[in-house]
N, C-alpha and C positions, 0 to 999 in steps of 0.2 A: 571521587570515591565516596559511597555511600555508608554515615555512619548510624548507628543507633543508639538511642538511649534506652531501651527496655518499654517498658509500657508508659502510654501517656497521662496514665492515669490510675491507681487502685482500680478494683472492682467497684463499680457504682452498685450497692444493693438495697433492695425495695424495704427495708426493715420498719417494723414502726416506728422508729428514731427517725428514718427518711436520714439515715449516713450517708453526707455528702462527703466525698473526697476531694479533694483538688488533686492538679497534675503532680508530680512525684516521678522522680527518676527511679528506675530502678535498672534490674540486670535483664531477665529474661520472665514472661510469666512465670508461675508456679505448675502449668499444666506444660509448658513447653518444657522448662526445663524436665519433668518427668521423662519425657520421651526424646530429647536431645532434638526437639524438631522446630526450628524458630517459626514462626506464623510470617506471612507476607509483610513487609516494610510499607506503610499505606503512602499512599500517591498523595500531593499538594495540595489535590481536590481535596481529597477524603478527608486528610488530615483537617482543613478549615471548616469541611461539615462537622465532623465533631467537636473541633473545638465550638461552633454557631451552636450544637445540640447544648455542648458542657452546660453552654453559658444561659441557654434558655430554659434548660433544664435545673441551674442555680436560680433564675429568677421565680422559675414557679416553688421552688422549697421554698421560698423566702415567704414568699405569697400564703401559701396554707400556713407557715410558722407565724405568720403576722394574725391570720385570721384565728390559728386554736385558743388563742389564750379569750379571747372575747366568747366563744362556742362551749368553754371551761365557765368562765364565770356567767354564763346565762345558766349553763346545769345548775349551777349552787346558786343561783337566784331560786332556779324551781325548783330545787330541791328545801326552800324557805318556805316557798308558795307554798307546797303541799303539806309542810308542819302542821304554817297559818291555816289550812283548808280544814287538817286532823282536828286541831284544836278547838276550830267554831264547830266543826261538825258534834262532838264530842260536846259542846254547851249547849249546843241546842237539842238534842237526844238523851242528857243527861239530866236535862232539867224537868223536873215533875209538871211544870206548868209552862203553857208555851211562851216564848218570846218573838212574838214578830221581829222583832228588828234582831235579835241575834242569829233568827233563819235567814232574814233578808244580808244582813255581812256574809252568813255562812253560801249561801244561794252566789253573790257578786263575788266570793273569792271562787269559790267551786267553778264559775264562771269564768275569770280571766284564769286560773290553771291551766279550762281545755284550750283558750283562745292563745297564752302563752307556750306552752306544749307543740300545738298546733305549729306553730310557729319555728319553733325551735327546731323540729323536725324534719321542716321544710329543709330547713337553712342546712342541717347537719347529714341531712340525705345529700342535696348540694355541695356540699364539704366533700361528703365521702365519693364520690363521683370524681373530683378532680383530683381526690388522692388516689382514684383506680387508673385515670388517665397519668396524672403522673409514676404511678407505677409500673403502666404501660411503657412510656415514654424510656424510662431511665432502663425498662427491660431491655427494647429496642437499642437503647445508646450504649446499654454494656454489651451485646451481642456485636451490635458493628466497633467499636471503637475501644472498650476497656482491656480488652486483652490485647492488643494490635500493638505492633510495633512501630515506630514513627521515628523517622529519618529526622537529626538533629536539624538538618538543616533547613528539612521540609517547614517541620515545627517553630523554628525562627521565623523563618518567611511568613506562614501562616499567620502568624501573633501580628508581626510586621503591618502585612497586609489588611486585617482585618480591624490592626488597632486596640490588639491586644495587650496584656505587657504578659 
C-alpha cells in the first residue's frame, strides 16, 4: 500500500532573499486541498530527480550567498573611490592657481574609478546572470517537484539510494 506524506517540500520561490526551504512534511498542497484533488504520487525516478535538483539547486544558493557579500563590499569600496575622486576633483577646480600634482592625484583616482567600476560591473552583470539561471532553475524545480506528492516510501529509498539522509 501506497503512503504519502503531503508535499516534499514547501514551495521553492525566486525571491530576493533566494528562500530556500528544505523538505517538510506536510498534509496536502494548499492548491489541492482547494479543490479536494490530490496531484499524482511521483514515481522513485522522479522523486531522486528532485531530490538531485533540491540539492544542486542548495549548492548554487550557497554559491551566490558566498559570492554577495565580497560584490557588497567592492560597492562601498567605490562608493569611497568616488568621494576620494569629489574631493581632489573639488581641490583642483577650487583652487585659484593650478596644482599639477593635485590634477595629476585627481587625474589617477579619476582613472582607477573608471578601471574599478569597469570591473565591478563586469563581475556583477556575471553575478546577476547566475541569479537569472538560478532563478530559472528553482522555477523549473518548483514546477516539477514542490507541489507533488511523494510516496513515504518512495522518499526513503530515494535518500537511501542516493545517499541522502
Amino acid at each position: 500500500m501506497r503512503t504519502s506524506t503531503g508535499n516534499c517540500g514547501r514551495a521553492l520561490t525566486a525571491a530576493a532573499a533566494f528562500a530556500l526551504a528544505g523538505l517538510a512534511a506536510g498534509a496536502v498542497s494548499p492548491a489541492a486541498a482547494q479543490t479536494d484533488v490530490l496531484p499524482a504520487t511521483l514515481s522513485l525516478e522522479e522523486t531522486k530527480q528532485c531530490l538531485l535538483e533540491e540539492r544542486e539547486l542548495r549548492r548554487q544558493r550557497e554559491e551566490l550567498d558566498a559570492r554577495l557579500p565580497a560584490l557588497t563590499s567592492e560597492a562601498e569600496a567605490l562608493e569611497r573611490l568616488r568621494q576620494q575622486v569629489e574631493a581632489a576633483q573639488a581641490r583642483v577646480f577650487a583652487a585659484s592657481t593650478p596644482d599639477p600634482a593635485a590634477r595629476a592625484e585627481y587625474e589617477a583616482l579619476r582613472d582607477r574609478q573608471y578601471r574599478d567600476y569597469d570591473a565591478y560591473a563586469e563581475r556583477t552583470q556575471a553575478y546577476n546572470a547566475d541569479v537569472t539561471r538560478y532563478n530559472e532553475a528553482l522555477a523549473a524545480y518548483n514546477a516539477r517537484c514542490a507541489s507533488e506528492r511523494y510516496s513515504e516510501y518512495n522518499l526513503r529509498l530515494a535518500r537511501e539510494q542516493l545517499g541522502l539522509r
